[in-house]
C-alpha positions as CSV (number, residue, x, y, z in Angstrom):
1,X,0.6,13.7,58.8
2,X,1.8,16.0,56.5
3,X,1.4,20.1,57.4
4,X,1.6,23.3,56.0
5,X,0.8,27.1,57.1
6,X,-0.8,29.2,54.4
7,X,-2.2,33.1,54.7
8,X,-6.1,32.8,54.0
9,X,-7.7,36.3,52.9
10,X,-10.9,37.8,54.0
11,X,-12.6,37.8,50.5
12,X,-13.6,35.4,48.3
13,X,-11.1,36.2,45.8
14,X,-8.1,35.9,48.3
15,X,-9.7,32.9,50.0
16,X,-7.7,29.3,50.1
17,X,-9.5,26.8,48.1
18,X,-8.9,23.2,49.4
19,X,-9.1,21.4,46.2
20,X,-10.5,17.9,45.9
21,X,-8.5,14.7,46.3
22,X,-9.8,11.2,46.6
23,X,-7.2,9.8,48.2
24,X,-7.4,12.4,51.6
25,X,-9.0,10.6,54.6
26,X,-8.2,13.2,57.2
27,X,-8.5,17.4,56.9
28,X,-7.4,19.1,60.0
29,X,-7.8,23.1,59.6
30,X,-6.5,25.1,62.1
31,X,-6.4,28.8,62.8
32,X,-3.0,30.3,64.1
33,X,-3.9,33.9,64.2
34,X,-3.5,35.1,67.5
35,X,-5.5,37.8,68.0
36,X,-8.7,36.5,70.5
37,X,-12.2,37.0,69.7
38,X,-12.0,38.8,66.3
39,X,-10.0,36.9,63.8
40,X,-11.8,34.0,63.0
41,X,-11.7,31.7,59.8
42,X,-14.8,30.6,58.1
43,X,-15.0,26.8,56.3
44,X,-17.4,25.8,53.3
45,X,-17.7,22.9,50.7
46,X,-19.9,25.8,49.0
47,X,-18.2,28.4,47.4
48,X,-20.2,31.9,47.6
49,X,-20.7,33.1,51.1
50,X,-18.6,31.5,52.3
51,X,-18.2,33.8,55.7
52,X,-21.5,34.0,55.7
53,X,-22.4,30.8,56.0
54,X,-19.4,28.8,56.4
55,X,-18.4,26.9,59.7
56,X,-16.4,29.3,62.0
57,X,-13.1,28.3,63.2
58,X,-11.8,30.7,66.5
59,X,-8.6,32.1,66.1
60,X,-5.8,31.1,68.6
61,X,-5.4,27.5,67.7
62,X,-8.9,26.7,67.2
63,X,-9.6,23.5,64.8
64,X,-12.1,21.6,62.8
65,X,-11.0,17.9,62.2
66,X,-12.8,16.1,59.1
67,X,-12.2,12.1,59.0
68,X,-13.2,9.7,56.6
69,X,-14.1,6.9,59.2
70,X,-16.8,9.1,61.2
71,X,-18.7,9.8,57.8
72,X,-17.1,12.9,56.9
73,X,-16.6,14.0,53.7
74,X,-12.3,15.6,53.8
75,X,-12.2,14.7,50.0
76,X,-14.0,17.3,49.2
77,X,-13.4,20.7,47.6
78,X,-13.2,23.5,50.8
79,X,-12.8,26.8,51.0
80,X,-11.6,29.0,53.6
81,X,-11.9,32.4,54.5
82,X,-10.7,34.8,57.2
83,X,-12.2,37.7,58.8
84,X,-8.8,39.0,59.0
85,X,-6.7,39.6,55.9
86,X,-3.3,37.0,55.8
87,X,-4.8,35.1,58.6
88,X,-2.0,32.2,59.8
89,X,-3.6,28.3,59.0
90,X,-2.2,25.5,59.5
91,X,-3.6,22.2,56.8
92,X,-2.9,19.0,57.8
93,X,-3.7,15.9,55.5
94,X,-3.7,12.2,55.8
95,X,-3.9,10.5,53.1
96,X,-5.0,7.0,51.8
97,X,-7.1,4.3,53.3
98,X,-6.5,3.7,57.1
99,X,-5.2,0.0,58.1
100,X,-7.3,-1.7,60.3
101,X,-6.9,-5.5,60.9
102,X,-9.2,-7.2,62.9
103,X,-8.4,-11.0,64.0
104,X,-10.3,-13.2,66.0
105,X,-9.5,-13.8,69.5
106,X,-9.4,-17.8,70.6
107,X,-12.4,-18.5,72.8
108,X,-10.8,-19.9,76.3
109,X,-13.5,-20.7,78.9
110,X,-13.7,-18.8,82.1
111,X,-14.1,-19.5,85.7
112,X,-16.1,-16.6,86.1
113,X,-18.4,-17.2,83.3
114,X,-21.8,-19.0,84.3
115,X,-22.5,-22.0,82.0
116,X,-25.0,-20.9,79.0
117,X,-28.1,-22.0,77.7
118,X,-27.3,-24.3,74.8
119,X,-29.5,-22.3,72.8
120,X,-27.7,-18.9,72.9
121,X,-24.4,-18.7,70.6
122,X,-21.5,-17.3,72.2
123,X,-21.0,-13.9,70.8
124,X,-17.5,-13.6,68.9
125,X,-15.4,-11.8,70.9
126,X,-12.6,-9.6,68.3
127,X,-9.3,-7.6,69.3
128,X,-8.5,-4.3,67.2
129,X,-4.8,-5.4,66.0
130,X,-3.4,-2.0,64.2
131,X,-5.5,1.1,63.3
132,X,-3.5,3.5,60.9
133,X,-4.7,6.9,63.3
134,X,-3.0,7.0,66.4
């Protein structure tokens, strides 16, 4: 996963903006500033106020995670802004469409498994081969 550390300002002006990209499945924002309790980072996908109403991020490693697969929305344009002028973050970004391959497992019959009413269908039963997030 690719990563970066930028210096986010604490106004609009100096902010970070995250721009778009269709192709980004994962957005992981973290704050490195290390002073506790007072230096935190504020996340939008509206640009305005921004620390006013953005998601609040604390500082000493604190992170918010966006991913494509829980409904998410990391392809969107974010900005950031700190409470704390140059405030450390850290942006990391994975992009394109995660591999998952499922394949059908062969039905063997069990010992353990009572016989079944001829009506109900036996349920498929599937394995997860590769998922591209470890």
């Amino acid at each position: 996963m690719p990563t970066r550390v930028i210096a986010v300002g604490n106004t609009e002006a100096t902010g970070v903006t995250i721009d778009a990209d269709p192709q980004r499945t994962v957005l992981v924002v973290q704050n490195l500033d290390t002073v506790a309790g007072t230096d935190y980072l504020y996340m939008s996908d509206e640009r305005g106020q921004v620390a006013a109403t953005g998601v609040q991020i604390a500082p000493v490693g604190g992170s918010l995670t966006l991913r494509r697969t829980h409904g998410e929305e990391p392809e969107k344009t974010w900005y950031l802004v700190a409470a704390t002028a140059a405030c450390p973050v850290r942006l990391m970004t994975l992009m394109g469409e995660p591999a998952i391959v499922v394949e059908r497992k062969k039905e063997e019959p069990s010992p353990q498994e009572p016989e079944r009413p001829r009506d109900a269908p036996r349920m498929p039963k599937i394995r997860v081969k590769e998922t591209g997030y470890l």
